[in-house]
Structures are given as structure tokens and as C-alpha cells.
BAFI-3210 file (N, C-alpha, C; in Angstrom, 3 decimals, decimal comma, padded with zeros to 6 digits):
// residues 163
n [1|2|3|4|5|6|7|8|9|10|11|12|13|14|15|16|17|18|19|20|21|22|23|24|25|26|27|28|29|30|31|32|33|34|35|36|37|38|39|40|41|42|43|44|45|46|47|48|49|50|51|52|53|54|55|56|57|58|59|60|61|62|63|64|65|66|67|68|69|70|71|72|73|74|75|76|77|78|79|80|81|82|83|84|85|86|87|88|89|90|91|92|93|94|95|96|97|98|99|100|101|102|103|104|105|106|107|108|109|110|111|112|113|114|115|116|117|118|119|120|121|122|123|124|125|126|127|128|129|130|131|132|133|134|135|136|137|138|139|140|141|142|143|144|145|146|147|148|149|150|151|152|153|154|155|156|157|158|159|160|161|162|163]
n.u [138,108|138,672|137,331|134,634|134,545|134,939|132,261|130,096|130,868|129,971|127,662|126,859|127,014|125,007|123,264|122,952|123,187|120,869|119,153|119,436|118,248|115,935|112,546|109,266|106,811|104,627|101,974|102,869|102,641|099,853|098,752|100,029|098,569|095,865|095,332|096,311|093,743|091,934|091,742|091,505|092,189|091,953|090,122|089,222|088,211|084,641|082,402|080,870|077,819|077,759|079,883|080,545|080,238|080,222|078,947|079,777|078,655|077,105|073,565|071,382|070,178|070,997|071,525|074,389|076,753|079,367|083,202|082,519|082,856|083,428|082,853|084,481|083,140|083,718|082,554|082,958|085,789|089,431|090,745|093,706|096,753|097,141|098,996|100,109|098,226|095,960|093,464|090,408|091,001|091,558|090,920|089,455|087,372|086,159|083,724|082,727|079,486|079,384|078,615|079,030|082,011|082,650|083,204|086,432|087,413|089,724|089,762|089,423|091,654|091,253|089,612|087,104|087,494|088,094|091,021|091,934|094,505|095,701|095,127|092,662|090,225|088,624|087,708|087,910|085,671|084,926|083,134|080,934|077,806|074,677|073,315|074,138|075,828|077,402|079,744|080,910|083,663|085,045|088,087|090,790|094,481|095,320|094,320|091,712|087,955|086,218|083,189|079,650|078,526|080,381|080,267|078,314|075,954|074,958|072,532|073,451|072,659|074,559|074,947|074,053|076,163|075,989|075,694]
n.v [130,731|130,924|128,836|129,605|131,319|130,131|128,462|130,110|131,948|129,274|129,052|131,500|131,139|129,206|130,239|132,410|131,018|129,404|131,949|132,727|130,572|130,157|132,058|131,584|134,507|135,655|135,879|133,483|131,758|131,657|130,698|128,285|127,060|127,411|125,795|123,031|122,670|123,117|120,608|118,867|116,147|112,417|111,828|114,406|115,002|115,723|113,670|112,388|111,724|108,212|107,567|105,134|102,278|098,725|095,299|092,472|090,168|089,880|090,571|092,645|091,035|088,275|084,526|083,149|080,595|079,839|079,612|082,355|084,008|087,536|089,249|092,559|095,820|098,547|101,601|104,089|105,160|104,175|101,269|101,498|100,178|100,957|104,257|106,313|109,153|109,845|111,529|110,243|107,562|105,165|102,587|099,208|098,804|096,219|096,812|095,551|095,219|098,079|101,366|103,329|105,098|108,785|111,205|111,946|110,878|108,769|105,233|102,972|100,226|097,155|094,420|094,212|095,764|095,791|096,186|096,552|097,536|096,399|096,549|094,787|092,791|090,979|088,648|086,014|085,853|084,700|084,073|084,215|081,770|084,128|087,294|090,043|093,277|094,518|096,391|098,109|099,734|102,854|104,513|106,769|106,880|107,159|105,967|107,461|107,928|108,125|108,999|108,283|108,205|106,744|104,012|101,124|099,516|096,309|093,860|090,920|086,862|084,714|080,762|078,667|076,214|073,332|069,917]
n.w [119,337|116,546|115,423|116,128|114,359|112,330|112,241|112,065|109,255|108,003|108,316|107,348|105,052|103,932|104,584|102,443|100,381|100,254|099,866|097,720|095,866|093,319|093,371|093,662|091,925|093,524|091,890|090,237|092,392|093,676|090,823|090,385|093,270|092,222|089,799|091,283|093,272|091,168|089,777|091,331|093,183|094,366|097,138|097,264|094,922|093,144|092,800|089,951|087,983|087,005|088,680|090,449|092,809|093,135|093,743|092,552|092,324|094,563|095,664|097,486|100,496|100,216|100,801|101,802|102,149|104,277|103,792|101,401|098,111|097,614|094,806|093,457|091,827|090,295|088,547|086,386|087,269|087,755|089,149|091,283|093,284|096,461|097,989|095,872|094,669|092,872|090,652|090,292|090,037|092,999|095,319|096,301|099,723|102,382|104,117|107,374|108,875|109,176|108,456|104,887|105,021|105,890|103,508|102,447|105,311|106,014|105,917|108,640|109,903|110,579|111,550|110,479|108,525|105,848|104,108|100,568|099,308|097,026|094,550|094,637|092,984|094,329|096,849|099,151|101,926|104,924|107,436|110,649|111,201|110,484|110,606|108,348|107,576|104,627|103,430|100,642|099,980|098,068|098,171|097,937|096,811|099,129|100,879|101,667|102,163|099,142|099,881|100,479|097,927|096,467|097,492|098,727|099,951|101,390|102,786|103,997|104,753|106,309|106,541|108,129|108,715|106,877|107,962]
ca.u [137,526|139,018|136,657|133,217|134,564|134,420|130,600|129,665|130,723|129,494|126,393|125,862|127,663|124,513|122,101|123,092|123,004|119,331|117,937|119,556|117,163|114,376|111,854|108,350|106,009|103,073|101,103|102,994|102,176|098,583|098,081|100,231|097,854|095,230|095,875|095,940|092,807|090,998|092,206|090,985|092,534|091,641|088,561|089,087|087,328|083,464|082,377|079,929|077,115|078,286|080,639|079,605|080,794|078,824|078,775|079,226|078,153|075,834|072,775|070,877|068,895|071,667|071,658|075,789|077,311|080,888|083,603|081,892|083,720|082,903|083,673|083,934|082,737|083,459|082,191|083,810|086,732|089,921|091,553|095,072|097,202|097,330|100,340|099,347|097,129|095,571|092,480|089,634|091,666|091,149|090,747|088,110|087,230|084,707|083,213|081,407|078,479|079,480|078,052|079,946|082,593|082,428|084,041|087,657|087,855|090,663|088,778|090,247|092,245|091,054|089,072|085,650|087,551|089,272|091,240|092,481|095,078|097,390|094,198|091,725|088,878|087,994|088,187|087,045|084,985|084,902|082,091|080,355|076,417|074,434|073,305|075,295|075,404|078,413|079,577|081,917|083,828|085,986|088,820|091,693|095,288|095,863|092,590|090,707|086,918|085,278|082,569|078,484|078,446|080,903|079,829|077,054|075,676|074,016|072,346|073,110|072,602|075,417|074,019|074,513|077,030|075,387|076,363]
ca.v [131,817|130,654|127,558|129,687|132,257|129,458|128,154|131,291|131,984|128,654|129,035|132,649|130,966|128,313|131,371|133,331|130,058|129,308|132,715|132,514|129,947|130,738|132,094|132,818|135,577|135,380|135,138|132,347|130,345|131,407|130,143|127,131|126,404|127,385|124,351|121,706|123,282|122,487|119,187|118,553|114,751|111,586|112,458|115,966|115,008|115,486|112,333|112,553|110,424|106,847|106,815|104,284|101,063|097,169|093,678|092,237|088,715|089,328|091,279|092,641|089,534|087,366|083,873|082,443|079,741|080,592|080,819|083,072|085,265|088,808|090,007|093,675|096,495|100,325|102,419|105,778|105,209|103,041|100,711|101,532|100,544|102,056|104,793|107,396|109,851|110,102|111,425|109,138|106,635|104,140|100,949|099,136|098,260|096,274|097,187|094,513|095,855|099,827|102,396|104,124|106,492|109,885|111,690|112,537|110,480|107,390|103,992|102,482|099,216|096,173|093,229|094,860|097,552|095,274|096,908|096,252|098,298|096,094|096,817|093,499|092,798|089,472|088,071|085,366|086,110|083,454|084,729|083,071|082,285|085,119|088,542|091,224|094,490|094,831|097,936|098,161|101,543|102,922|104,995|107,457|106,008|107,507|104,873|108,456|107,767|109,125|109,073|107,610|108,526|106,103|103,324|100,276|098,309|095,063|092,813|089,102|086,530|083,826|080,177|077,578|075,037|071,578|068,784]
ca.w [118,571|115,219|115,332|115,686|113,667|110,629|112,088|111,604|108,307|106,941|108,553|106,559|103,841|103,764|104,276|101,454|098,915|100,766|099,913|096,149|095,058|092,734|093,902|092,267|092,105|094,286|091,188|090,142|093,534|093,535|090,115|090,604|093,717|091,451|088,837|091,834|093,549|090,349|089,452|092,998|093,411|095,599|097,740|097,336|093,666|093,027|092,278|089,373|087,745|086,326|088,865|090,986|093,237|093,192|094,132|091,013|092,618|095,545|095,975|098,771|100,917|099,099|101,838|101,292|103,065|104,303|103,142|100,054|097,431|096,992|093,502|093,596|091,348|089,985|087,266|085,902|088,149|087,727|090,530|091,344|094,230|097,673|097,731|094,896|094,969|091,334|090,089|089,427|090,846|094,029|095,166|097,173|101,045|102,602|105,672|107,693|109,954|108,907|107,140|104,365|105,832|105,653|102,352|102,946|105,986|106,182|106,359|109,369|109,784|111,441|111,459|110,239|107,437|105,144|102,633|098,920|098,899|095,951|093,845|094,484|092,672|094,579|098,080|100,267|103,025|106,111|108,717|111,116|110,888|111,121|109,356|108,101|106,422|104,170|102,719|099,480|100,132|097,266|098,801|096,948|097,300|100,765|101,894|102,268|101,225|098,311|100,687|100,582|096,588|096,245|098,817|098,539|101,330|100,945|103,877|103,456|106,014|106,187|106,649|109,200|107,771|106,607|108,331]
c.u [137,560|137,946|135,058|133,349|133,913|132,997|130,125|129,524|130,221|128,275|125,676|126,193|126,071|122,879|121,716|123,390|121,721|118,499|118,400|119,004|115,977|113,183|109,938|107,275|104,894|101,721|101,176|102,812|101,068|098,264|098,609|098,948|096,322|095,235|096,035|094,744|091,306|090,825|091,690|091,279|092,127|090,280|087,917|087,660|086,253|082,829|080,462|078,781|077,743|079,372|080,429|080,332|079,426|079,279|078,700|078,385|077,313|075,255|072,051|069,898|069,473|071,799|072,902|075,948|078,708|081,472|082,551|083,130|082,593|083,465|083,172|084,311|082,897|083,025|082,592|085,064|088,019|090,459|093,296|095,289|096,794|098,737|100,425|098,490|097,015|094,115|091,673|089,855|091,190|091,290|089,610|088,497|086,153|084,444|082,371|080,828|078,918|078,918|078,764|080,592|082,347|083,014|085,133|088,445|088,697|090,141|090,028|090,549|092,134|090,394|087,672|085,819|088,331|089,791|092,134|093,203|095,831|095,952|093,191|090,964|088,222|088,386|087,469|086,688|084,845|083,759|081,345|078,844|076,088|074,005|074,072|075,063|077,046|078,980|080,693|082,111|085,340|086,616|090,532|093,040|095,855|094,750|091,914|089,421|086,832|083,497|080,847|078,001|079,287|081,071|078,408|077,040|074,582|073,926|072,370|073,169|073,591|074,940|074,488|075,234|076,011|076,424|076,408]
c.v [131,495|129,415|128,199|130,819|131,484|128,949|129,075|131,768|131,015|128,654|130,649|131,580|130,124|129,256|131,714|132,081|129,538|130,534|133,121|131,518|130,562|130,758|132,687|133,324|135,081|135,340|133,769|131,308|130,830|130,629|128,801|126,464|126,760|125,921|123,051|121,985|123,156|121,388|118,874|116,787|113,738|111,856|113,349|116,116|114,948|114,546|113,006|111,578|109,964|106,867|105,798|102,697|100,232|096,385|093,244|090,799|088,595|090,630|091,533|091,751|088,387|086,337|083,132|081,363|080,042|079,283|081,378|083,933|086,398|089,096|091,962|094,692|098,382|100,469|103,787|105,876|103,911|102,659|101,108|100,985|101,686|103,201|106,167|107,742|110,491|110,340|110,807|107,874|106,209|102,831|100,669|098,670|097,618|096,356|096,376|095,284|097,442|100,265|102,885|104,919|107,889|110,769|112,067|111,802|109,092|106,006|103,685|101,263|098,107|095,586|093,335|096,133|096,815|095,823|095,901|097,161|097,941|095,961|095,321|093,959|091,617|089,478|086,869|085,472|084,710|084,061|084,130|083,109|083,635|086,306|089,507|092,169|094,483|095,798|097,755|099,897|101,746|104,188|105,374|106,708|106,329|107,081|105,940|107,970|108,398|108,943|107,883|107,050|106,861|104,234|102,065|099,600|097,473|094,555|091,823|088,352|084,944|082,334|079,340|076,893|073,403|070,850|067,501]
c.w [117,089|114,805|115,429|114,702|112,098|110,699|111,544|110,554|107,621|107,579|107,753|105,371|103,078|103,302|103,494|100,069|099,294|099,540|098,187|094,960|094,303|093,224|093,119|092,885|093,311|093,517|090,317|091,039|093,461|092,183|090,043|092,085|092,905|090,574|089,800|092,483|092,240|090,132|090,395|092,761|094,474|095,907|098,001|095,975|093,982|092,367|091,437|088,555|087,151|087,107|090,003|091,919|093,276|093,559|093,138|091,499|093,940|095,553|097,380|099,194|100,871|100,843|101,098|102,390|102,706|104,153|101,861|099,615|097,470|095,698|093,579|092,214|091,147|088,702|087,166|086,726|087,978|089,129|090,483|092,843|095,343|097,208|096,871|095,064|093,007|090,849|089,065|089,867|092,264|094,184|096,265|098,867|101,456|104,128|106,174|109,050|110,006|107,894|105,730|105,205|104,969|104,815|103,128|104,239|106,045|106,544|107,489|109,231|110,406|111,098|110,579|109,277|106,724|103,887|101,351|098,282|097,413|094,481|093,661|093,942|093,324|095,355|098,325|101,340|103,722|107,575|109,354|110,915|111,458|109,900|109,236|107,092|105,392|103,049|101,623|099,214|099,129|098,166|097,725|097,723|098,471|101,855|102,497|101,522|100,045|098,681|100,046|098,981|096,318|097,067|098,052|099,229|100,715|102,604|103,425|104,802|105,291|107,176|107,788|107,991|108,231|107,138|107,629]
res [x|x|x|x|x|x|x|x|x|x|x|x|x|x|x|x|x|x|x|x|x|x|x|x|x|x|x|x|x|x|x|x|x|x|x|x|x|x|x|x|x|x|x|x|x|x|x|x|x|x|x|x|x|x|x|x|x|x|x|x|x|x|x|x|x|x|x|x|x|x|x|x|x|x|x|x|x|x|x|x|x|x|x|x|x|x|x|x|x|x|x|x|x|x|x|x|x|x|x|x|x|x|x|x|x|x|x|x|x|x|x|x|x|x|x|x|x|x|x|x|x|x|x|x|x|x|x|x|x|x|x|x|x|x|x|x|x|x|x|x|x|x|x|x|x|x|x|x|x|x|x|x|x|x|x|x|x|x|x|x|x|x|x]
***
């Protein structure tokens, strides 16, 4: 008895220093979610003119022989790391044979979604002959899109290797 008598009390004891925390108004949490609700961050943001993703080094039609670099491209937007979620902020992905993803949605992870999370601007691509669409998808630091706005597809066709 003496042994739940003391759970007992330190379990109010834990209660009653719980419900003595500060607590604020209900117009102080509406206007605190007010103030992130504007700011709207990541892919929540409305992406507006000049901001923009490119190819700085291949155009659409462009015929490469593999390996090739991509150099890649933003405007009104800086690169950061994966990990943070910062308005304006991102980094890039490229998508081989996909569309842009869909605003808000998480590029996925595999062979055909390559990401740049540690903030690339440059890769080498290795692909076999053949044509291809390849998409350059900027994505907030939780690899959610900032959807089609933010997106550029090019077709290039990758060459037979010279013998």
C-alpha cells in the first residue's frame, strides 16, 4: 500500500507541475499560427515570377555522349541542404523519364529521382544509348516539390559510343 500510495502522489505530483506551465491565450495561438500560415515555408510557398529552375548546359534536342555533366540552374530561390525547411530555399532533383511532381508532394528515391540533397549544382550522368526526357525538379528541404512552376524538362537523346 505504502509503495502505490507514493506512485500516486508522484504521479499527481507530475500533473500539477504539467498543468503549471504557461499557457497562452487562444488569441495568442491563433495569431502565432497566424505568422507561420503567412510566411507559408518550403512548398507550402507561392512560387512567384523570376523564380525559376534550368539546364544551365543542355537544351532541349541537346544529342550527348555518356557519361555527360548536367550543370544545374535556379533563379529567385537559394540552394540549401536537405534537412531545413526555409523559405525560398531548396535544392535540386533530376528526374529521368518523369514529369515534374506534383506541388507539395516528396520526390521519391531511386534510380530515376536522383536527388541533391548536400546542395549540388553539377553531376555526371552515365545512361545508356537512347532518348530521354529529363526533368530538373527543385524541392523544399523535406525533398517536398515546389511543384511544375518550379520544374523544366528537356528531351535529349544519348549517342551510341564511338568505337
Amino acid at each position: 500500500m505504502n509503495k502505490l500510495m507514493k506512485t500516486g502522489f508522484l504521479m499527481l505530483m507530475i500533473a500539477l507541475m504539467a498543468s503549471c506551465g504557461t499557457k497562452k491565450s487562444a488569441d495568442e495561438t491563433e495569431a502565432a499560427n497566424e505568422d507561420v500560415s503567412e510566411e507559408k515555408l518550403g512548398a507550402d510557398a507561392e512560387i512567384t515570377e523570376g523564380q525559376y529552375v534550368f539546364f544551365r548546359n543542355l537544351k532541349d534536342g541537346d544529342t550527348v555522349a555518356s557519361p555527360f555533366t548536367v550543370e544545374m540552374g535556379v533563379e529567385g530561390m537559394e540552394i540549401e541542404p536537405a534537412g531545413e525547411l526555409a523559405k525560398n530555399k531548396g535544392h535540386h532533383h533530376i528526374l529521368i523519364n518523369h514529369p515534374a511532381n506534383e506541388k507539395g508532394t516528396v520526390v521519391a528515391t531511386d534510380s530515376t529521382h536522383i536527388h541533391f540533397g548536400k546542395g549540388q549544382t553539377e553531376t555526371e550522368l552515365d545512361l545508356h544509348p537512347g532518348d530521354y526526357m529529363l526533368t530538373l525538379q527543385f524541392a523544399d528541404g523535406f525533398h517536398r516539390s515546389y511543384g511544375e512552376k518550379m520544374s523544366k524538362s528537356i528531351r535529349i537523346t544519348v549517342a551510341e559510343k564511338e568505337e
